[in-house]
C-alpha positions in Angstrom: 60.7 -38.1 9.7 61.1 -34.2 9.4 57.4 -32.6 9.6 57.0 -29.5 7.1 55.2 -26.6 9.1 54.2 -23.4 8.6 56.2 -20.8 9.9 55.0 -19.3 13.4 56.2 -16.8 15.7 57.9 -19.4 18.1 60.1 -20.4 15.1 62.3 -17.5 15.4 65.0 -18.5 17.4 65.5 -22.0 15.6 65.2 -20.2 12.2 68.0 -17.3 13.2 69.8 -20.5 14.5 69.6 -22.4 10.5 70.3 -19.3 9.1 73.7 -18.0 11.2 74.9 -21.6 11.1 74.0 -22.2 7.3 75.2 -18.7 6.1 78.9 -19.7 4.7 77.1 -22.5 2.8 74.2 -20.7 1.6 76.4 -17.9 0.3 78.4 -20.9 -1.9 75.4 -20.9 -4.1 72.9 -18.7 -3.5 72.9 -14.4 -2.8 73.5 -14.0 1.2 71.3 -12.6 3.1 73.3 -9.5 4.2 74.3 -8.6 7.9 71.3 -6.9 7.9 69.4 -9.9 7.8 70.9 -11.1 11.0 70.9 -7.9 13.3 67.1 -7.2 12.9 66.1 -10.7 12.1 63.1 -10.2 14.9 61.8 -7.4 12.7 62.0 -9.3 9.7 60.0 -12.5 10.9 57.6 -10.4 12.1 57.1 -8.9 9.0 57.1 -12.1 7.6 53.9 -13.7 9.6 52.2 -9.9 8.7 52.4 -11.4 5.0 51.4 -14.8 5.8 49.1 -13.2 7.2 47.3 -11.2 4.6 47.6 -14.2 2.3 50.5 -12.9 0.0 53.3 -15.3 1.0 53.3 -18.9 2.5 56.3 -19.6 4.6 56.8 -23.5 6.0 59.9 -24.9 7.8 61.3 -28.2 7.5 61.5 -29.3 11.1 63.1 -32.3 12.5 61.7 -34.3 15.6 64.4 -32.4 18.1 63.0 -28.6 16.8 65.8 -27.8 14.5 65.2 -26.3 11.3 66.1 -28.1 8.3 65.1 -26.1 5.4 63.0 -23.4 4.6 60.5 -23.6 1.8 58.5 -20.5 0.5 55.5 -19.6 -1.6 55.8 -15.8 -2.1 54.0 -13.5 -4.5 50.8 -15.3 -4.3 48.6 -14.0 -6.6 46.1 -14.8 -9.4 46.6 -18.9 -8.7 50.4 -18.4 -8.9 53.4 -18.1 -6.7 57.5 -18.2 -6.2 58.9 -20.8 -4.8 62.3 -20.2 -3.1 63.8 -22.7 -0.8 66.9 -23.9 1.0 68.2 -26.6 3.4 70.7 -26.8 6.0 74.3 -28.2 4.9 73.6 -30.9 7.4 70.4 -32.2 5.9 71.5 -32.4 2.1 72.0 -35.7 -0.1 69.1 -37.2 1.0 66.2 -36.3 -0.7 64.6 -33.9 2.1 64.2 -30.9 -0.3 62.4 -32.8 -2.8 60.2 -34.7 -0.2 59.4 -30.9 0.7 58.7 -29.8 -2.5 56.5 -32.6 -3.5 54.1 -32.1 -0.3 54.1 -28.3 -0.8 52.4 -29.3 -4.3 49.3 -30.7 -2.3 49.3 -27.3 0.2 49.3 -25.4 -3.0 46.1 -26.9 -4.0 44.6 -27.5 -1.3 45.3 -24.7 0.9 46.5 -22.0 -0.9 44.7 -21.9 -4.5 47.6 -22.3 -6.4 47.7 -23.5 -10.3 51.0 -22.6 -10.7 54.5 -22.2 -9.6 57.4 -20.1 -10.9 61.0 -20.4 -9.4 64.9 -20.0 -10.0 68.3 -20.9 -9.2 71.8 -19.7 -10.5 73.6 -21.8 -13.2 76.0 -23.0 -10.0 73.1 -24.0 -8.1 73.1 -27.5 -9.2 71.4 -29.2 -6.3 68.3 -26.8 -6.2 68.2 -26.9 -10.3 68.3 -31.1 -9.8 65.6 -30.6 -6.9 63.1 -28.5 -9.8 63.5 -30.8 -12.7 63.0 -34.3 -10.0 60.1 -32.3 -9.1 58.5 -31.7 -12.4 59.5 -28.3 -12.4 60.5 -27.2 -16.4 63.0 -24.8 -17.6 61.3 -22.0 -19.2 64.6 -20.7 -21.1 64.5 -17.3 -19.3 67.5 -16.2 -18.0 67.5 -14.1 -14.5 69.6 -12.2 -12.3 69.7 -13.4 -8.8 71.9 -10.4 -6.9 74.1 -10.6 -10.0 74.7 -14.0 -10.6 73.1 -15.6 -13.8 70.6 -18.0 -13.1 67.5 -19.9 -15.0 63.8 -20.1 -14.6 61.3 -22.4 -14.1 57.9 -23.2 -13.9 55.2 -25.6 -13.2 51.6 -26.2 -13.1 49.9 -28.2 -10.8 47.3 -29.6 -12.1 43.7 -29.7 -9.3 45.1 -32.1 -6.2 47.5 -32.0 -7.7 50.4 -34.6 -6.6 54.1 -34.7 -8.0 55.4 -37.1 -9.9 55.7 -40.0 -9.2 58.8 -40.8 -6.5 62.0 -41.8 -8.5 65.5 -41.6 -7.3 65.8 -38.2 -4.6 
């Protein structure tokens, strides 16, 4: 079974590896990343571990057994009990309820770990299969409307009440 971990300095070349192979689908649905992202992808990561670090931003990968990466599933902007989750998972891994079997044991970290009351996220209107993933979760619409690199997308949110669990598992 895939073991969610949070993200460490040896993860970098498996994460550059999920993100150059998953880029074509990523960019079907959600803003890419840039080329940017890929020629100083050490930099980044590093910069990433500074703010898990310092407590701001909880990163966590979605490994499987052989060390590839999954998914990625991210708590930034904590602050004040409250956080962003963004997340995504490799085309290969999709269909078969990983993401929301991530989501759902992020909810006990959140509590647990990292202080956290509540969670705020979004997705574009296209996005269909991260939107299904919030609402299986318990995640609720909050009827804003937001940009995501210009494409229209929706908010949600969702409180998680003291060790805290999701809902119960239904269908993935």
């Amino acid at each position: 079974m895939p073991e969610l971990q949070r993200l460490r300095a040896d993860h970098a070349p498996a994460l550059l590896t999920f993100e150059r192979e998953n880029r074509a689908f990523f960019a079907a649905s959600v803003p890419d990343r840039g080329d940017a992202y890929f020629t100083d992808f050490a930099v980044r990561h590093e910069a990433l571990l500074t703010e898990q670090a310092a407590g701001t931003c909880h990163f966590h990968l979605l490994m499987a057994e052989n060390g590839e990466v999954l998914g990625r599933f991210n708590l930034v902007d904590a602050e004040n009990g409250t956080a962003e989750l963004g997340f995504r998972l490799a085309e290969r891994a999709t269909g078969r309820g990983l993401a929301t079997s991530a989501v759902r044991r992020l909810f006990t970290l959140c509590t647990t770990t990292y202080a956290l009351t509540t969670l705020r996220a979004s997705a574009t209107v296209t996005n269909t299969a991260s939107r299904s993933v919030l609402t299986r979760t318990g995640f609720v619409a909050t009827g804003e409307e937001v940009l995501l690199n210009g494409k229209r997308g929706l908010g949600y949110v969702r409180e998680l009440p003291p060790e805290a669990t999701a809902p119960a598992p239904g269908p993935a």
